[in-house]
C-alpha positions as CSV (number, residue, x, y, z in Angstrom):
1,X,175.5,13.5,209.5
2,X,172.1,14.4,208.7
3,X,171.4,14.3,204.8
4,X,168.5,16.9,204.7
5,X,171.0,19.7,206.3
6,X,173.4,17.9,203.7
7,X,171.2,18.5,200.7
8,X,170.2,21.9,202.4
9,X,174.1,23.3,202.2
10,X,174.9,21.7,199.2
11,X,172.2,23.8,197.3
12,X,173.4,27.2,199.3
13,X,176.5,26.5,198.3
14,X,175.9,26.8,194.7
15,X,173.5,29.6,195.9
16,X,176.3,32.0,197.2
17,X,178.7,30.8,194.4
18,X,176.1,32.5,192.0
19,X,176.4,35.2,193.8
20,X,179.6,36.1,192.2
21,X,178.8,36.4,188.4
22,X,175.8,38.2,190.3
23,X,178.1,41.2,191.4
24,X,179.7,40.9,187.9
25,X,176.4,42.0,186.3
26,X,175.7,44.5,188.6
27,X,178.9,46.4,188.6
28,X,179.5,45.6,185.0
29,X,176.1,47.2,184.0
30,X,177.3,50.4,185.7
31,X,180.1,50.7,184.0
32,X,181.2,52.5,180.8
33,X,181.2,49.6,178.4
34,X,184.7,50.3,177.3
35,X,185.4,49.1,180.8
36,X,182.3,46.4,181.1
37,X,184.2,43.1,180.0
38,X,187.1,44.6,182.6
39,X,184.6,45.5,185.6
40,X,183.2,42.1,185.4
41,X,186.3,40.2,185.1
42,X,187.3,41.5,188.7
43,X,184.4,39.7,190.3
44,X,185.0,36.3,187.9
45,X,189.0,36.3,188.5
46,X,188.0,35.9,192.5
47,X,186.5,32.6,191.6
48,X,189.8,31.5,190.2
49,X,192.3,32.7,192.7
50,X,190.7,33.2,195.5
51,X,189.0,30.1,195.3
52,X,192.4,28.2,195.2
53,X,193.8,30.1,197.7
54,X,191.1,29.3,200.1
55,X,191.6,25.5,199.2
56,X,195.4,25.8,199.7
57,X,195.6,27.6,203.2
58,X,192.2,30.1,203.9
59,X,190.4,27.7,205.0
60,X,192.8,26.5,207.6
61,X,193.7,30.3,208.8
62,X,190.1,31.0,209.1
63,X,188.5,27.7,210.7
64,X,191.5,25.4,212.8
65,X,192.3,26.2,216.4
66,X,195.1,28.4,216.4
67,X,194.6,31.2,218.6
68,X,192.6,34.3,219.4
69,X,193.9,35.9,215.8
70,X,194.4,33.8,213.4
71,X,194.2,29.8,212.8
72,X,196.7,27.5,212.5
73,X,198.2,25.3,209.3
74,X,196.9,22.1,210.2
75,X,194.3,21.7,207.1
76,X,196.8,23.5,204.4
77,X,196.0,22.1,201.4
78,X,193.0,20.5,203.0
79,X,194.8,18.1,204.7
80,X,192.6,16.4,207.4
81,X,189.3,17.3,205.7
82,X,187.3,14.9,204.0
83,X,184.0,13.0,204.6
84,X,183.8,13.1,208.4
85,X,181.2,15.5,209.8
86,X,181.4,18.9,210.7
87,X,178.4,19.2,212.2
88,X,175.9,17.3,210.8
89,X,177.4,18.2,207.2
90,X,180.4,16.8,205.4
91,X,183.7,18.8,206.1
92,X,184.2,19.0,202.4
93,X,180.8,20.4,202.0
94,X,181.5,23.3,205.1
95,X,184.7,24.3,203.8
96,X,184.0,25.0,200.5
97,X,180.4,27.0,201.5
98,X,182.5,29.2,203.6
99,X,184.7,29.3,200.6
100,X,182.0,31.2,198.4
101,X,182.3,33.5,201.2
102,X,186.1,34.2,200.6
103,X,185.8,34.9,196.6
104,X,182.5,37.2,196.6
105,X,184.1,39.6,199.6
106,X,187.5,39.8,198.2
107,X,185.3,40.7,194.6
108,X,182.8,43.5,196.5
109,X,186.2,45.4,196.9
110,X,186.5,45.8,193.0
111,X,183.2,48.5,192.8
112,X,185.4,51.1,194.3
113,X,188.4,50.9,191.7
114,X,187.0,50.0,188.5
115,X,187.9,51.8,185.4
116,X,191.8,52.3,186.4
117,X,193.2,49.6,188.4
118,X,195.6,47.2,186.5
119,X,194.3,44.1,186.7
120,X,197.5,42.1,187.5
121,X,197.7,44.3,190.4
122,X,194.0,43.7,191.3
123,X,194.6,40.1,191.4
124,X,197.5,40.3,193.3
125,X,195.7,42.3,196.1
126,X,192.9,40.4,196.3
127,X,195.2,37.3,196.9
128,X,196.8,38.4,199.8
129,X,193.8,39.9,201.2
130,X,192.0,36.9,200.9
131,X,194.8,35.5,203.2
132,X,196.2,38.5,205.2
133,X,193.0,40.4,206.3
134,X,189.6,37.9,205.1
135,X,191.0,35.1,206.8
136,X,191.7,35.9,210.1
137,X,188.9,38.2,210.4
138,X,186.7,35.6,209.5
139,X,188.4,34.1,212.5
140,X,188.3,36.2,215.2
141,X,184.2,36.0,214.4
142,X,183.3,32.7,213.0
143,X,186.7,29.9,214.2
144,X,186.2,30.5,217.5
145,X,188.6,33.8,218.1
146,X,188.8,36.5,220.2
147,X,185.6,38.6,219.1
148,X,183.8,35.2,219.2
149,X,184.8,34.9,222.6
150,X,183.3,38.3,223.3
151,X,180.0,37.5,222.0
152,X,179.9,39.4,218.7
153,X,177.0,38.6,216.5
154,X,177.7,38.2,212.9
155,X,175.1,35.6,211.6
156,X,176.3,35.4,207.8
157,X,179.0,38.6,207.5
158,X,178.0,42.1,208.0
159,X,181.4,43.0,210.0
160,X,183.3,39.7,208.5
161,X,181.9,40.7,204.7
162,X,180.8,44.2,204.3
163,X,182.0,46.4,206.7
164,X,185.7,44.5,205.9
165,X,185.5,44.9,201.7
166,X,184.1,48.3,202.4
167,X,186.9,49.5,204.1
168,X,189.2,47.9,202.1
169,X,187.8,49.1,198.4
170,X,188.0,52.2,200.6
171,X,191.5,53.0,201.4
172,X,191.9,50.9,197.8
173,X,189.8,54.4,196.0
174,X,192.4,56.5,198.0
175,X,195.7,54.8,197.3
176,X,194.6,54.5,193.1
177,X,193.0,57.8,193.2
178,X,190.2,59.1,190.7
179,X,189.5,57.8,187.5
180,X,191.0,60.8,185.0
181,X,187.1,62.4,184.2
182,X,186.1,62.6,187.4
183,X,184.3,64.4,188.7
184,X,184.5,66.8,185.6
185,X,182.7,64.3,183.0
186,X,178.9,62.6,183.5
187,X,180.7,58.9,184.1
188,X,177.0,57.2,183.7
189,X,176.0,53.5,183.6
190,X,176.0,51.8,180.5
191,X,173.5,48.8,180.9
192,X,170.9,49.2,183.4
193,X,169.1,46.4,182.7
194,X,172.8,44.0,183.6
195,X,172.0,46.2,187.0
196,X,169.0,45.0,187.6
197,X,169.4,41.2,187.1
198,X,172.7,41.4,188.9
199,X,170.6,42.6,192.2
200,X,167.7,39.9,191.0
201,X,170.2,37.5,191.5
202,X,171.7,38.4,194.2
203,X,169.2,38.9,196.2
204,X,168.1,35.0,195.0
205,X,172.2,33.8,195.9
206,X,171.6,35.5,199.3
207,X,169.0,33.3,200.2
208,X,172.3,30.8,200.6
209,X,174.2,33.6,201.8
210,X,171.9,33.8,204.7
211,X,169.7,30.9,205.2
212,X,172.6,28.4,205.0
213,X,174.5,30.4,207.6
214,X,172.3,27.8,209.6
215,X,174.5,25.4,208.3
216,X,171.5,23.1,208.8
217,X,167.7,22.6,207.6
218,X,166.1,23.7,210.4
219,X,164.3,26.8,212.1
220,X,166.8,29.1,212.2
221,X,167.3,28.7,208.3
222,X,163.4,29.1,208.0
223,X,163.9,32.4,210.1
224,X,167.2,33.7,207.9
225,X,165.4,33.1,204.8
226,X,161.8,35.3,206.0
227,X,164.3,38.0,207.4
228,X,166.3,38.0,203.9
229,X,162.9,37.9,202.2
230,X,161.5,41.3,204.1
231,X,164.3,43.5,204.6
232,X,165.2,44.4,201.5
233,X,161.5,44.8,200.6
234,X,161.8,47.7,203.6
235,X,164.5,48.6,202.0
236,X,163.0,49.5,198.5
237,X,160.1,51.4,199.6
238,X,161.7,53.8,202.3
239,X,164.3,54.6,199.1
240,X,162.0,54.8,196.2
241,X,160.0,57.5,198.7
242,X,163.5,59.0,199.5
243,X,164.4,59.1,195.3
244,X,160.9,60.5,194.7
245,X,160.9,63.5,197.0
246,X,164.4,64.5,196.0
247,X,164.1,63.9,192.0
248,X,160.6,62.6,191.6
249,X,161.5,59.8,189.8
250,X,162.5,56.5,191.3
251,X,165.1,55.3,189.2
252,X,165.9,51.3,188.6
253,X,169.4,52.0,189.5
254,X,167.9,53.3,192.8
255,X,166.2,50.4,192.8
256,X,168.9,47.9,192.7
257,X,170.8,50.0,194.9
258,X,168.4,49.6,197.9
259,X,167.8,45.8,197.3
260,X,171.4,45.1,198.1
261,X,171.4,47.5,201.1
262,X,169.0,45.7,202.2
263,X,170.3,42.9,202.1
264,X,173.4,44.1,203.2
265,X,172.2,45.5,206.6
266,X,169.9,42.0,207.2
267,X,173.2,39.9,207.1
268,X,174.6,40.1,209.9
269,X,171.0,40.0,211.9
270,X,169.0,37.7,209.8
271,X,169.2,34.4,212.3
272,X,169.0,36.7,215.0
273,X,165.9,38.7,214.9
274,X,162.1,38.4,213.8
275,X,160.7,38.9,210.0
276,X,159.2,41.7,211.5
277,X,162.2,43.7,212.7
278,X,163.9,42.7,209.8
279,X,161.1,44.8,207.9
280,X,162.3,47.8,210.4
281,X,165.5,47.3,209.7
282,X,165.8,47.7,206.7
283,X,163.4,50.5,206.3
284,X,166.0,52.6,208.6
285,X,169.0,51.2,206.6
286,X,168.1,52.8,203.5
287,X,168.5,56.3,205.5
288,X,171.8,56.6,206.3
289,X,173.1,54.5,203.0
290,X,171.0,56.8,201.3
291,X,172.0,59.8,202.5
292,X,176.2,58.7,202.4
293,X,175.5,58.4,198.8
294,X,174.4,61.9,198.2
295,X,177.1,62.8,200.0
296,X,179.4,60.8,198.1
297,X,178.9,62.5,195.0
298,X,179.2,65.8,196.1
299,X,183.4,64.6,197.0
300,X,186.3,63.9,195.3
301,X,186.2,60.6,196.8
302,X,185.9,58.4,193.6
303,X,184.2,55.1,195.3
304,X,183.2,54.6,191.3
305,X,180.3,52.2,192.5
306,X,179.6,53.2,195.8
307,X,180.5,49.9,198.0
308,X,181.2,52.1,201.0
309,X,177.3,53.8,201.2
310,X,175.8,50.3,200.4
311,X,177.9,47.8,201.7
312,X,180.0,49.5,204.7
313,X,177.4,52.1,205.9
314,X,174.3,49.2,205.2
315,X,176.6,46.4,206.7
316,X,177.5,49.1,210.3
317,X,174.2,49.6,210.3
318,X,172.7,46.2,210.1
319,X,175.8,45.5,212.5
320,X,174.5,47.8,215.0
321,X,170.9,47.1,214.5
322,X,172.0,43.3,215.2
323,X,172.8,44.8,219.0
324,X,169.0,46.6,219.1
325,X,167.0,43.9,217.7
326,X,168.8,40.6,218.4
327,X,166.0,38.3,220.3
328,X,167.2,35.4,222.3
329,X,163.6,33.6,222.3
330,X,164.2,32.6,218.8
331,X,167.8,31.8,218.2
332,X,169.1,31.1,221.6
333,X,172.5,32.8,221.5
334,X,171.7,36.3,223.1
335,X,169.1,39.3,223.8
336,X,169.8,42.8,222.1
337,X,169.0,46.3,223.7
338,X,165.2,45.8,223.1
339,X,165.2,43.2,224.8
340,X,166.9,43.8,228.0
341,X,171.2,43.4,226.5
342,X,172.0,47.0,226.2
343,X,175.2,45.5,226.4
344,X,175.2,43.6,223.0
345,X,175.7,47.0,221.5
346,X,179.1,48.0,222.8
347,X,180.0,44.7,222.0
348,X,179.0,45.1,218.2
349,X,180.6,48.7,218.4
350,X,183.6,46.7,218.8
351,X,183.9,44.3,216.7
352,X,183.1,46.7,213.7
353,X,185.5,48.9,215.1
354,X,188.1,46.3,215.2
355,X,187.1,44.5,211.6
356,X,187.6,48.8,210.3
357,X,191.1,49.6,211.6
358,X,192.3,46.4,210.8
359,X,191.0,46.4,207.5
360,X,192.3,49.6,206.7
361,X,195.7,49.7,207.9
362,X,196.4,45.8,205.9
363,X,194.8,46.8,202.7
364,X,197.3,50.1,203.0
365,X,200.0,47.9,203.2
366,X,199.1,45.4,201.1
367,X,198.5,47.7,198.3
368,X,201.9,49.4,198.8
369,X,203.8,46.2,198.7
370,X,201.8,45.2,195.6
371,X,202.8,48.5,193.9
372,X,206.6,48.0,194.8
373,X,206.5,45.2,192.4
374,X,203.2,45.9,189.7
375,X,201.6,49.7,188.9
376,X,198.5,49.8,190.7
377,X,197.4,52.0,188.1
378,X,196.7,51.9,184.7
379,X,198.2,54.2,181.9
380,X,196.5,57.5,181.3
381,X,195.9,56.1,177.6
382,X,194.9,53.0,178.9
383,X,192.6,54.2,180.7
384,X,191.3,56.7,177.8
385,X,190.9,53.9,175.3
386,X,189.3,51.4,178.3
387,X,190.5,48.5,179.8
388,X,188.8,45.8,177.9
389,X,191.1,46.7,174.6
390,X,194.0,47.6,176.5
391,X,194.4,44.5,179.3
392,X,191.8,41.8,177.9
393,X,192.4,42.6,174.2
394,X,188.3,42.2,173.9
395,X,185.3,44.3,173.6
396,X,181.7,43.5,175.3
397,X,179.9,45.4,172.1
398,X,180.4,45.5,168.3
399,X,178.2,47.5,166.1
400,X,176.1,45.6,163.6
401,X,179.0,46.4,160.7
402,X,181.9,44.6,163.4
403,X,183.0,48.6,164.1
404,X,184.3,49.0,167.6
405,X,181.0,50.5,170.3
406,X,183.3,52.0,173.0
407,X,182.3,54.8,174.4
């Protein structure tokens, strides 16, 4: 046990745990604010149920032995984890950091389905998904399983996190369908300014996201936390040049958009690669991210917050970038293509390919199941009125005479 690792995790703990009223203030602020109080309740309610869930039996389907797929339910209800090390940490301590990993990805899937889902049927979903598709995909990467065994690298979650809730809010915006205006209406955000802190912070809770993936206070957290400091900044310029020679104007929501691709595509890299590169990648990540946004719009596809351009397209390519860039001198797992591994690529080709169908087809069937018992949807005049009134019974905004502000 080593108490300045212990100190280290116990502080990215509460880091990444931020990171989910984080979200809330960023999807919330792009919201309608008859839906605000409701956008940002889908991030907080992971806290509660996920969080429980993960203390009751994630943990042990994600991190015991078990097999290739899926752990066992030896540490159900946290049975057999205590004091004792794991690592140089308390168990207590590692189980509940890689908790705050459980709640914010089940909670990135909301962006895609705001304004219409029902939010009993929300929470259900995200349950079982915590359980069904989170855990032993977290598994197969980080417990020891089969793409493990492979060799995939995944440093803090860019196949385990993104590309998996990006799939998953996905096939969720297919299944629920549109929200009733769109495309016909101008569905705009509603508090930019909740944007931008909610990317300030999470960009400061990623610090933990990424640093602590260390799981120690050491080098390899000095090197996560440079790479997490850089990439994003690579990030921001390449798409405030990209907003300016398509609108002239670079736009805060732009902006905040670009500092979570950013940090997006340096997950899954960010122990594995140099400050430099990190720069590089995340100046080509804002590209393609970039450019499936643009597209988006011009769809029917109603991904209301776009989590599939930032967080699946930024988390593939960071992913795949993971495969170029990846530099054995400095973390002592394994070379990318630059440096001599062409190999590392088809490896990371497959474990995002894996993560994608598998997310996919058990979010399908998990959200047909849930809708056999609760409507996934909301009512048409539900959804008219907005969900804070009609499912919270609240409002985020009164006029100055205690009149009603929805809009």
């Amino acid at each position: 046990m080593n108490q300045a690792d212990t100190a280290w995790m116990l502080i990215s703990t509460a880091l990444v745990l931020l990171m989910t009223p984080a979200l809330a203030f960023f999807y919330g602020g792009l919201v309608r604010s008859k839906n605000a109080l409701n956008t940002m309740m889908m991030s907080f309610i992971s806290l509660g149920f996920v969080g429980a869930l993960w203390a009751v039996v994630g943990y042990s389907l994600a991190f015991t032995a078990g097999n290739d797929w899926v752990g066992d339910l030896s540490n159900s209800f946290l049975y057999g984890v205590g004091l004792e090390a794991k690592g140089t940490i308390p168990h207590y301590l590692f189980m509940s950091y890689q908790g705050t990993f459980a709640i914010i990805t089940a909670a990135l899937i909301s962006g895609a389905i705001v304004e219409r889902m029902r939010f009993s049927a929300y929470i259900a979903f995200i349950s079982l998904w915590s359980l069904v598709v989170y855990a032993p995909v977290a598994h197969w990467v980080w417990g020891g399983g089969w793409l493990a065994k492979m060799g995939a690298l995944d440093f803090a979650g860019g196949t385990v996190v993104h590309v998996n809730a990006a799939v998953a809010a996905l096939v969720a915006a297919l299944v629920i369908g549109k929200r009733r205006e769109y495309p016909s209406s101008s569905l705009l955000p509603h508090n930019v300014p909740f944007v931008l802190l909610g990317a300030g912070l999470l960009w400061f809770g990623w610090f933990g996201f990424n640093a602590g993936s260390a799981l120690a206070a050491g080098p390899i957290a000095a090197l996560a936390f440079a790479t997490t400091m850089f990439a994003p900044a690579g990030t921001l310029v390449v798409w405030t040049f990209l907003d300016l020679a398509r609108s002239g104007k670079a736009t805060a929501v732009g902006a905040a958009t670009a500092i979570v691709v950013g940090l997006v595509a340096i997950t899954p890299a960010a122990g594995f690669i140099s400050p430099s590169h990190a720069l590089l990648l995340g100046a080509i990540a804002a590209i393609p991210s970039y450019i499936a946004l643009q597209i988006r719009v011009k769809t029917s596809l109603d991904d209301s917050l776009d989590v599939v351009a930032a967080h699946g397209v930024g988390g593939t390519v960071g992913a795949l970038l993971t495969g170029v860039f990846a530099d054995k001198a400095l973390n002592g797992l394994a070379d990318g293509a630059l440096f001599g591994n062409p190999g590392q690529i088809i490896t990371q080709i497959t474990a995002i390919g894996a993560v994608m169908v598998y997310s996919a087809v058990a979010s399908f069937v998990l959200l047909k199941l849930v809708g056999l018992v609760i409507p996934l949807r909301a009512t048409d005049g539900e959804e008219s009125e907005g969900l804070d009134v009609t499912l919270h019974g609240e409002e985020a905004y009164l006029h100055a005479d205690g009149g009603s502000s929805r809009s």
